[in-house]
N, C-alpha and C positions, 0 to 999 in steps of 0.2 A: 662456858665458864668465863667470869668477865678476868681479863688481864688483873693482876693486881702489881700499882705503880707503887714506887718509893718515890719519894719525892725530898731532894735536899739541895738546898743552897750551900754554897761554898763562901758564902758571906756571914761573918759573926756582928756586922754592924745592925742597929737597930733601923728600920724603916728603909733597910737595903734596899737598892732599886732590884737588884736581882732575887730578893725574896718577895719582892711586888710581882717578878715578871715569873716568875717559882709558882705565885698563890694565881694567877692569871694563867696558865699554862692548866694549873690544878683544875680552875673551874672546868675550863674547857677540857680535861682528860674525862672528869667525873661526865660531862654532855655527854662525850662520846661511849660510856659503859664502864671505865675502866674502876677499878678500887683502888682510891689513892690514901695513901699514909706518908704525912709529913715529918721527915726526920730534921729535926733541929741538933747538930754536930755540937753547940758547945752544950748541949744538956748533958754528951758522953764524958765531960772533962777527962778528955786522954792527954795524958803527956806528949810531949815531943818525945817520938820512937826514938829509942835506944836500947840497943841488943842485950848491954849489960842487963838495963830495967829488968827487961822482960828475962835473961836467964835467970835473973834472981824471983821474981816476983809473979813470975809468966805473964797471963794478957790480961791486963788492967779491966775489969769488970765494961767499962764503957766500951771496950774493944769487943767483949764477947755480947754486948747489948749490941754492937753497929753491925755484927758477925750473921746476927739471931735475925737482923731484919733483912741483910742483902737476903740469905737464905730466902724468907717469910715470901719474899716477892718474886713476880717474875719479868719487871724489869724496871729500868732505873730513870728520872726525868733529872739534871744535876743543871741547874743556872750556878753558873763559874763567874767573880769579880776579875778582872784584869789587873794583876799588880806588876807593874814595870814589863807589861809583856808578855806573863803567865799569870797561868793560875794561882790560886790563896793558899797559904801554908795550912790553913786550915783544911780545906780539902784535902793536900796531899800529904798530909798528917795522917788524917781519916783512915784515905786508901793503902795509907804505910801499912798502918796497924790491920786493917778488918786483911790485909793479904797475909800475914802471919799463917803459917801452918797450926793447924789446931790436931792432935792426934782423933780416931777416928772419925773426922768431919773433913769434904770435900772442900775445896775454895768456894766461898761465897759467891765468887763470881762466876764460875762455870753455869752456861747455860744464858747468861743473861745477857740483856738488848739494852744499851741506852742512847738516851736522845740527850742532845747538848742545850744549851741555854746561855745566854751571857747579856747581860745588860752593864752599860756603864753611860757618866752625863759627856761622854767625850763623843767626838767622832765617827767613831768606831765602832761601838759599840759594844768593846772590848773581844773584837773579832782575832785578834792576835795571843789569845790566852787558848782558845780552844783548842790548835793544833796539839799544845801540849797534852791537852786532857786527854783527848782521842786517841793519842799513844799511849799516855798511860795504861787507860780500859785496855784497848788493843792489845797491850803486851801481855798482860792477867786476862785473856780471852774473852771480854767479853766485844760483843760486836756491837760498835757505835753504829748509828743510821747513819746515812748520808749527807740528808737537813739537819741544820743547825739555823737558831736565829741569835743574829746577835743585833742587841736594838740601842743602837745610837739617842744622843741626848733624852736618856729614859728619863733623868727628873723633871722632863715636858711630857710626858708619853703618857701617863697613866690618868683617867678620869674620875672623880672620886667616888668610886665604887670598885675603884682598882682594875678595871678595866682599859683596854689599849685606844686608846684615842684615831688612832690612824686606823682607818678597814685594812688596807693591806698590810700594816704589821701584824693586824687580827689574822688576816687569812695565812701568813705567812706561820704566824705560832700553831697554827690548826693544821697545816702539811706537817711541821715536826710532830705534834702530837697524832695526825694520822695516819705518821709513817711508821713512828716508834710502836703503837698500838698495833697495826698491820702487821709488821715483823713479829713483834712479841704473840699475835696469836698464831702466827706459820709456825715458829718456832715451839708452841705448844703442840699443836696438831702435830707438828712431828717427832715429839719424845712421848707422846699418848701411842 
């Protein structure tokens, strides 16, 4: 049974380098077998979490849409923008909400694998946002892989077909996607 991936950027800009390197990850999950579905975060228009909201209101329909699709899948591909250092309030907005307790429904995230991602036009590649993210998953259980790519001066990176210019960033985004893939079918094989 093929994996099936979520696929989301933690970037709400338009022509984000991280949803280039998001939609280049993609091609390459789909080569390898996997079912990918692209989650675009501001199409859930969630508020900024607050307890009040939600005792009054409970979970904002986009929370139980971002809730319906962790579920849906069995594991996660996230390119993270680097802002001052971490990740985008938009992501950690996302993950506020979809971890919400929902009465008879298990955490969305139990069970699942994901693989990191980060591109930014700096140095870095915005390699200093992911420690955060991987703690976050981590502490809501889900298990990040080990590779991670993060791809420096991405607004050079990409060829117009949206493709990685450099072979070895190509081959480097294809161990993340072979490892998150690899895990996520162990991890099936072992709850079958």
């Amino acid at each position: 049974m093929p994996i099936k991936l979520l696929a989301i950027s933690g970037s709400s800009r338009n022509d984000s380098v991280n949803s280039r390197l998001l939609a280049a990850a993609m091609k390459a999950s789909r080569a390898l077998g996997a079912e990918v579905t692209l989650l675009d975060l501001r199409t859930l228009a969630l508020p900024i979490y607050d307890g009040d909201l939600e005792a009054a209101g409970g979970l904002p329909d986009g929370c139980i849409a971002l809730k319906e699709a962790l579920a849906g899948h069995d594991a996660l591909l996230l390119a993270s923008p680097e802002y001052n250092g971490f990740f985008s309030p938009l992501l950690k907005n996302a993950i506020d909400w979809a971890s919400r307790p929902q009465e008879g429904r298990p955490s969305p995230f139990n069970g699942k694998v994901a693989g990191l991602l980060a591109a930014s036009p700096g140095a870095l590649g915005g390699i200093r946002g992911l420690p955060a993210v991987r703690q976050l998953l981590s502490n809501l259980g889900v298990l990040v892989t080990p590779g991670q790519l993060s791809l420096p001066r991405a607004h050079e990176a990409f060829d117009s077909a949206g493709g990685l210019l450099d072979p070895t960033q190509r081959q480097a985004l294809e161990r993340v996607i072979g490892e998150l893939l690899t895990t996520a079918q162990a991890m099936q094989a072992k709850a079958d």
